[in-house]
DSSP file (Angstrom, degrees, kcal/mol; ACC not computed):
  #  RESIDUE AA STRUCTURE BP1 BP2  ACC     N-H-->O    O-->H-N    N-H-->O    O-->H-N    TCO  KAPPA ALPHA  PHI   PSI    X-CA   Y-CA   Z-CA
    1    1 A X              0   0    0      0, 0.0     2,-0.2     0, 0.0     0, 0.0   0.000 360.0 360.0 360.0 144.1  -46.7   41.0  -11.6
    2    2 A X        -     0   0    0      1,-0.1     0, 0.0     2,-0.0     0, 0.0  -0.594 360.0-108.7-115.4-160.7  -47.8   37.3  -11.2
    3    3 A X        +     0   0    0     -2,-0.2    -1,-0.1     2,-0.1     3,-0.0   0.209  53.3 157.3-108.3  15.1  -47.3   34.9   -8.7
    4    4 A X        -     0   0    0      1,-0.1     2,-0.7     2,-0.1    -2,-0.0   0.154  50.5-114.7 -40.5 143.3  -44.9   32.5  -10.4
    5    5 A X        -     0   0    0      1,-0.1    -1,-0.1     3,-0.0    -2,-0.1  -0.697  29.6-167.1 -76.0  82.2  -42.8   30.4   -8.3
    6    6 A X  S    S+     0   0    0     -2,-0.7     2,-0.5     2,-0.1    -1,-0.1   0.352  72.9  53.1 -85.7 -19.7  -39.0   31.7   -9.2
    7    7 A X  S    S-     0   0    0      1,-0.1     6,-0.0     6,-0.0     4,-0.0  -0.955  74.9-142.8-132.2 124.4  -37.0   28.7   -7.5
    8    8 A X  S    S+     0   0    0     -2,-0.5     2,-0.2     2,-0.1     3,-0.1   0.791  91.1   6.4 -56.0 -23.4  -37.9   25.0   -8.6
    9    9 A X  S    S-     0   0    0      1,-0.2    13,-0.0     2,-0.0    12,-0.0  -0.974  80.5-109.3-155.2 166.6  -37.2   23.9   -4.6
   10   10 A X  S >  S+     0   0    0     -2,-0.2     3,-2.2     1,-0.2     4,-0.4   0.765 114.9  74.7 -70.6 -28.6  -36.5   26.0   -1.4
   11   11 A X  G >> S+     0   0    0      1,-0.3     4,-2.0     2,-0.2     3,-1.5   0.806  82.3  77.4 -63.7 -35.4  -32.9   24.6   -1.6
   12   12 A X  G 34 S+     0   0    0      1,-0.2    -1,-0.3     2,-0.1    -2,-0.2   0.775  86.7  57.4 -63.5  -5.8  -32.5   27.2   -4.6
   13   13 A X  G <4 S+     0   0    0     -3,-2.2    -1,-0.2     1,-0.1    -2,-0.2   0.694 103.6  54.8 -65.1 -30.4  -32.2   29.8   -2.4
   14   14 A X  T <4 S+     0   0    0     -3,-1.5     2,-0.3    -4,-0.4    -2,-0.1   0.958 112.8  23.2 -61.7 -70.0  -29.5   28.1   -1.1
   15   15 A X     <  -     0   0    0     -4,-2.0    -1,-0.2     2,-0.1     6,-0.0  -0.794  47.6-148.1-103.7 147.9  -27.3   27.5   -3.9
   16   16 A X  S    S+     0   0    0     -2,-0.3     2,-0.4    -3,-0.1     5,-0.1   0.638  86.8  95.3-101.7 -35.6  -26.6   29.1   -7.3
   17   17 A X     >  -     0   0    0      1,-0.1     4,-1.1     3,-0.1     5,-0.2  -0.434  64.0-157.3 -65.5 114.3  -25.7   25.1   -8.0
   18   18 A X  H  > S+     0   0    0     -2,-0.4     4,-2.2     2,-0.3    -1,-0.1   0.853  91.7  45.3 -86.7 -35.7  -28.4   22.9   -9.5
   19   19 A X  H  > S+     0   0    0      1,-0.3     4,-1.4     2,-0.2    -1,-0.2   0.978 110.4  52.7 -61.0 -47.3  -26.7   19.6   -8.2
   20   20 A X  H  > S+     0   0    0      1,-0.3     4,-1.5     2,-0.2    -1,-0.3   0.715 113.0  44.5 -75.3 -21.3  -26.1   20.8   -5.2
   21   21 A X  H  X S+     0   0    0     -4,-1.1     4,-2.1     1,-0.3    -1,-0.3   0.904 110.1  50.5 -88.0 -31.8  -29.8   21.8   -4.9
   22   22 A X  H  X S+     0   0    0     -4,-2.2     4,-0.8     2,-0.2    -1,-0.3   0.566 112.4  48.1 -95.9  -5.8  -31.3   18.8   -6.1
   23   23 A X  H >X S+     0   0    0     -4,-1.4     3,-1.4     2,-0.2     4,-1.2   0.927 111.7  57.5 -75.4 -73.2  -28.7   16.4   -3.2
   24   24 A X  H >X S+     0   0    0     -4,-1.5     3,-2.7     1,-0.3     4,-2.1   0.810 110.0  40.1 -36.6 -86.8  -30.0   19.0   -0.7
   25   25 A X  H 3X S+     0   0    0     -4,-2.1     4,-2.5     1,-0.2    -1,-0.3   0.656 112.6  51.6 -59.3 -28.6  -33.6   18.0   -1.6
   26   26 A X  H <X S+     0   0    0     -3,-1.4     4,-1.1    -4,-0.8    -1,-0.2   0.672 113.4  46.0 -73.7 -16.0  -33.1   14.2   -1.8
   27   27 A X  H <X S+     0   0    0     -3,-2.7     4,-4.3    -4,-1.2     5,-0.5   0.874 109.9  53.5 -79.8 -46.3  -31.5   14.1    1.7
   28   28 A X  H >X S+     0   0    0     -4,-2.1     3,-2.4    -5,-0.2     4,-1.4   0.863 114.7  44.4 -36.8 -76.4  -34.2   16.4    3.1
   29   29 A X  H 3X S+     0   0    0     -4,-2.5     4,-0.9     1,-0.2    -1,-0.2   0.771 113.7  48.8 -51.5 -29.5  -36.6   13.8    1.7
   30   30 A X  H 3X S+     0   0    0     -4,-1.1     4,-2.1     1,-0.2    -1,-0.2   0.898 108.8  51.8 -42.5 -56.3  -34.6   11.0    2.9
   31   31 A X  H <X S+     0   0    0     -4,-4.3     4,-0.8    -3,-2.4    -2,-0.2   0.846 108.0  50.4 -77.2 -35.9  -34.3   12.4    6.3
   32   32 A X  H  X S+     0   0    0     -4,-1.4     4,-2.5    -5,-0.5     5,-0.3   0.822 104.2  63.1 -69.6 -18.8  -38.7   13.1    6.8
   33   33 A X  H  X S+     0   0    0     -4,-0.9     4,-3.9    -5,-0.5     5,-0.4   0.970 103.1  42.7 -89.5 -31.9  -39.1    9.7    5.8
   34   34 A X  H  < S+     0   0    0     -4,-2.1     4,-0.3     1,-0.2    -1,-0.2   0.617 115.8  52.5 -95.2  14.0  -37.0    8.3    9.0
   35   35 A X  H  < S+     0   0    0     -4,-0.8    -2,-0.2    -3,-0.2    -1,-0.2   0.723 109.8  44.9 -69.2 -35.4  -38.7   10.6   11.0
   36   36 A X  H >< S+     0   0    0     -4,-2.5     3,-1.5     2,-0.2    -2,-0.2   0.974 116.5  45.5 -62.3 -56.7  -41.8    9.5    9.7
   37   37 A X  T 3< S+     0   0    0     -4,-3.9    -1,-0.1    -5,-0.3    -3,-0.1   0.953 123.4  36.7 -53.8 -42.2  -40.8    5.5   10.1
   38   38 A X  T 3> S+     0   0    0     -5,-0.4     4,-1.0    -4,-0.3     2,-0.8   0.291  76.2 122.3-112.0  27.0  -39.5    6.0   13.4
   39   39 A X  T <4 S+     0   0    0     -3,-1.5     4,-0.1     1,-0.2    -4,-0.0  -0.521  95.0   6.9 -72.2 115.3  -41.8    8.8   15.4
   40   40 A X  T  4 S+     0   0    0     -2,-0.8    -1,-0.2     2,-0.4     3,-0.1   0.474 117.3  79.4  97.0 -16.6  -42.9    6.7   18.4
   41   41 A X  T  4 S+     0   0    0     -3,-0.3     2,-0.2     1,-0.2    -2,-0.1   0.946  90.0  34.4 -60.1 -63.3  -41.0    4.0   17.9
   42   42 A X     <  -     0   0    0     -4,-1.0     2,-0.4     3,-0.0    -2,-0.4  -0.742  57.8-140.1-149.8 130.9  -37.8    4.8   19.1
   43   43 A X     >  -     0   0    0     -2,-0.2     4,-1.0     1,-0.1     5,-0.4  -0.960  38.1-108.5-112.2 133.5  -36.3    6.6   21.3
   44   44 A X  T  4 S+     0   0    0     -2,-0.4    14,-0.2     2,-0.2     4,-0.1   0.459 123.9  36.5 -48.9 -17.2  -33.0    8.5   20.3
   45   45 A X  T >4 S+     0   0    0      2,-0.1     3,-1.5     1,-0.1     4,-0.2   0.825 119.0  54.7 -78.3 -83.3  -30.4    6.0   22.5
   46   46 A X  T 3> S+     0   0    0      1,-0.3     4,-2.2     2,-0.2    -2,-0.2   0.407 115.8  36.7-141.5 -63.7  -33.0    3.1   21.2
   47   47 A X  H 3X S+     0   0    0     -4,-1.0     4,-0.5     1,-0.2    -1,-0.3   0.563 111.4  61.2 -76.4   1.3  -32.4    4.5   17.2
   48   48 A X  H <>>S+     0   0    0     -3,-1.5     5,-1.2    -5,-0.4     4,-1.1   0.916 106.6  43.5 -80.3 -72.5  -28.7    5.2   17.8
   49   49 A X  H  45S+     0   0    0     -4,-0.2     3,-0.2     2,-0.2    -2,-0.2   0.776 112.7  50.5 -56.9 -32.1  -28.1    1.5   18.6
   50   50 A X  H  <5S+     0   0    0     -4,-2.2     2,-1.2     1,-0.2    -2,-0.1   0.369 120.8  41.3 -64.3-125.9  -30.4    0.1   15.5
   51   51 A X  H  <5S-     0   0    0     -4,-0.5    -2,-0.2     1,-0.3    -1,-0.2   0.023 107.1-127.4 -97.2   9.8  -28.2    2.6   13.3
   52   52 A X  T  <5S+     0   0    0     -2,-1.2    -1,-0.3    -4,-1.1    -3,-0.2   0.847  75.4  94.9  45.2  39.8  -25.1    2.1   14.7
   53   53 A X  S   <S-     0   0    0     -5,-1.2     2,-0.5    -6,-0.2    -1,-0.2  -0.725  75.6 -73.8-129.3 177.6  -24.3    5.5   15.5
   54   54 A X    >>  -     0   0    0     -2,-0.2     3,-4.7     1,-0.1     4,-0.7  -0.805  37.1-104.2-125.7 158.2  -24.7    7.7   18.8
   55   55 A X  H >> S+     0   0    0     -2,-0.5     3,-2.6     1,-0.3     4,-1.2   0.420 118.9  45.8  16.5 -76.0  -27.4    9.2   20.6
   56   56 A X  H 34 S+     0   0    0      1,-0.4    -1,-0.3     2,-0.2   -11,-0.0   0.467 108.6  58.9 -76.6   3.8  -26.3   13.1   19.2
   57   57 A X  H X4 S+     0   0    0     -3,-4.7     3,-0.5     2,-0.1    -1,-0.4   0.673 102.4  48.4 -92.8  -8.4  -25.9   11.8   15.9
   58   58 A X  H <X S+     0   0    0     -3,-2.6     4,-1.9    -4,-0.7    -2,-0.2   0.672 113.6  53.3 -71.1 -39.1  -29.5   10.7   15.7
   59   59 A X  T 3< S+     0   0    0     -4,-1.2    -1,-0.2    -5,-0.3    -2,-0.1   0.293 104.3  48.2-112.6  39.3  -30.2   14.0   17.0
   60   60 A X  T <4 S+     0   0    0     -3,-0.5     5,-0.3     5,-0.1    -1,-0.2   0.126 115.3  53.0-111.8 -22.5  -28.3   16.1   14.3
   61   61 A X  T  4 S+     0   0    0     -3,-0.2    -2,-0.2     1,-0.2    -3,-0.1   0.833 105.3  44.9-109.8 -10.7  -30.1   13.9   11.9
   62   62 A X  S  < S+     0   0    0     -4,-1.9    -1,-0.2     1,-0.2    -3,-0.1   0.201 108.8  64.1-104.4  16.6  -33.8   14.2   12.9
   63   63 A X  S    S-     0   0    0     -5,-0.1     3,-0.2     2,-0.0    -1,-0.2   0.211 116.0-113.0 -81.0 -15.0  -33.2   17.9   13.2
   64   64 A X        +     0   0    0      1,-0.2     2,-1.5   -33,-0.1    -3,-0.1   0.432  56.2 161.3 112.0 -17.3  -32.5   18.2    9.7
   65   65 A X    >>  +     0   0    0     -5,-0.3     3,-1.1     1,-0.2     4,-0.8   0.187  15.1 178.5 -54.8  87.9  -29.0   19.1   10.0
   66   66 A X  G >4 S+     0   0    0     -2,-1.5     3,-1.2     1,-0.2    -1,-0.2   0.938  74.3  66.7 -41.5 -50.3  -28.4   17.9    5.6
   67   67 A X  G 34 S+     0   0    0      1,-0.3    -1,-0.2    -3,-0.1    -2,-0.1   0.473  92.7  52.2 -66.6  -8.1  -24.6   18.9    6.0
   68   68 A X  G <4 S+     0   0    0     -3,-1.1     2,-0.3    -8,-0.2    -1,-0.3   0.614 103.4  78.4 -92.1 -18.2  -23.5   16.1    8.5
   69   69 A X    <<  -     0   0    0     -3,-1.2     2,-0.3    -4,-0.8   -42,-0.1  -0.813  62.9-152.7-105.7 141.6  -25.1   13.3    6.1
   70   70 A X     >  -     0   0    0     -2,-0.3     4,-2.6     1,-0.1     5,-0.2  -0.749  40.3-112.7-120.8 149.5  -23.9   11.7    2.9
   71   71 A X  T  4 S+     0   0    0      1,-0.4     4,-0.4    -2,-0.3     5,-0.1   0.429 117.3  56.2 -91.3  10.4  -26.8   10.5    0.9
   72   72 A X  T  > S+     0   0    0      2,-0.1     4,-1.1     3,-0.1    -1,-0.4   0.603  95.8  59.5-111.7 -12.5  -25.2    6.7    1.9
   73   73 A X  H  > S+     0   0    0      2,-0.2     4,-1.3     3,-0.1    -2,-0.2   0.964 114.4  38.4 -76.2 -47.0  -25.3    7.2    5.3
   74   74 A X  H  X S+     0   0    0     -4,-2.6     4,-2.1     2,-0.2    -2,-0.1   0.917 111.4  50.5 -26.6 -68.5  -29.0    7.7    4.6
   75   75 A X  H >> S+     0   0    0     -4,-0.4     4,-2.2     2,-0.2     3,-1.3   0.996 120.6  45.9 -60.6 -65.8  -29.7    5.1    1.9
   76   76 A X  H 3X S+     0   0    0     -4,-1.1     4,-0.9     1,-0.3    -2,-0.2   0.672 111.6  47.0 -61.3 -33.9  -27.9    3.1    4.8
   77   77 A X  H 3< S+     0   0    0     -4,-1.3    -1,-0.3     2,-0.1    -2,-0.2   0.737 116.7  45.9 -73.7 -28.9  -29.9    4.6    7.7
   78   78 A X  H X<>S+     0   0    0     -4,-2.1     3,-2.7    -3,-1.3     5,-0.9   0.953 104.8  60.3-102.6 -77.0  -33.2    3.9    5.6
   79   79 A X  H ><5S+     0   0    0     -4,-2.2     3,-1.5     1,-0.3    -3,-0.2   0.918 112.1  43.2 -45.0 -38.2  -32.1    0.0    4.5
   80   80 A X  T 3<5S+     0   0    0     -4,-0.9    -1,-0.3     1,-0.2    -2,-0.2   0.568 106.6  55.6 -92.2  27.5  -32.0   -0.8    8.4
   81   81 A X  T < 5S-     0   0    0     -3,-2.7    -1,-0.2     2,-0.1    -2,-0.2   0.063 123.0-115.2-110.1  -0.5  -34.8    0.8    9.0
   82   82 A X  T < 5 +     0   0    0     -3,-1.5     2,-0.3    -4,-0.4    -3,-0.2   0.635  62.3 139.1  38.6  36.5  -36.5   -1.5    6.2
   83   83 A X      < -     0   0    0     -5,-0.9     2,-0.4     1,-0.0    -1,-0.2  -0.647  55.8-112.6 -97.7-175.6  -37.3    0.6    3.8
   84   84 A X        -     0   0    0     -2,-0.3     2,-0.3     2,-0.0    -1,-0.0  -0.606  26.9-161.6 -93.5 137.5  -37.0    0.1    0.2
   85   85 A X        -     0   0    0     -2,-0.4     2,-0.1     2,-0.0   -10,-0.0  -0.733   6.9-174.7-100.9 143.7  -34.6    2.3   -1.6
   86   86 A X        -     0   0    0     -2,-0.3     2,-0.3     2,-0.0    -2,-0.0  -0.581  17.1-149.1-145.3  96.4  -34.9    2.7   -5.2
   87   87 A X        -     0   0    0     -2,-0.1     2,-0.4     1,-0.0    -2,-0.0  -0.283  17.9-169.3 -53.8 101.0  -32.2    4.7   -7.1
   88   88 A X        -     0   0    0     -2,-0.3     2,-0.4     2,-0.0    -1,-0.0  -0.850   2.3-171.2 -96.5 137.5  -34.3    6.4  -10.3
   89   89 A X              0   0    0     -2,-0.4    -2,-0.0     1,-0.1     0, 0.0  -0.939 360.0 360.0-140.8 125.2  -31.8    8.1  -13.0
   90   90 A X              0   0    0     -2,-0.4    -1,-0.1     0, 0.0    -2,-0.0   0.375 360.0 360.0-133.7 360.0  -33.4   10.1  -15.7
């Protein structure tokens, strides 16, 4: 038996669905990177009001929670946040 990796991402576990897997992983990534920009920064009222949202949706989204976010409320969360977005299609 070797030790091959059987699933391309943890998100195949999830889903049977290849789109679905590969959305799963681009919000996850989405979502560490505006924990990363805004660890220390901000405090959850503080990142509600930059994001226009409130308080317990800031803290449904730097818990991870994928299923509450559309990957433009992200891209949208991430441009006022100033980073750079760049859409790749290959």
């Amino acid at each position: 038996m070797t030790n091959e990796n059987l699933y391309d991402s943890t998100f195949d576990l999830i889903t049977n669905d290849n789109a679905d897997s590969k959305i799963m992983n681009m919000k996850s990534n989405m979502i560490l990177e505006i924990r990363e920009v805004t660890s220390g920064k901000y405090t959850q009222k503080d990142l509600a009001n930059k994001l226009g949202v409130t308080q317990p949706r800031v803290s449904k989204l730097l818990n991870g929670h994928l299923y509450d976010f559309s990957l433009q409320e992200l891209i949208k969360y991430l441009i006022k946040l100033d980073v750079t977005v760049e859409i790749f299609v290959d």
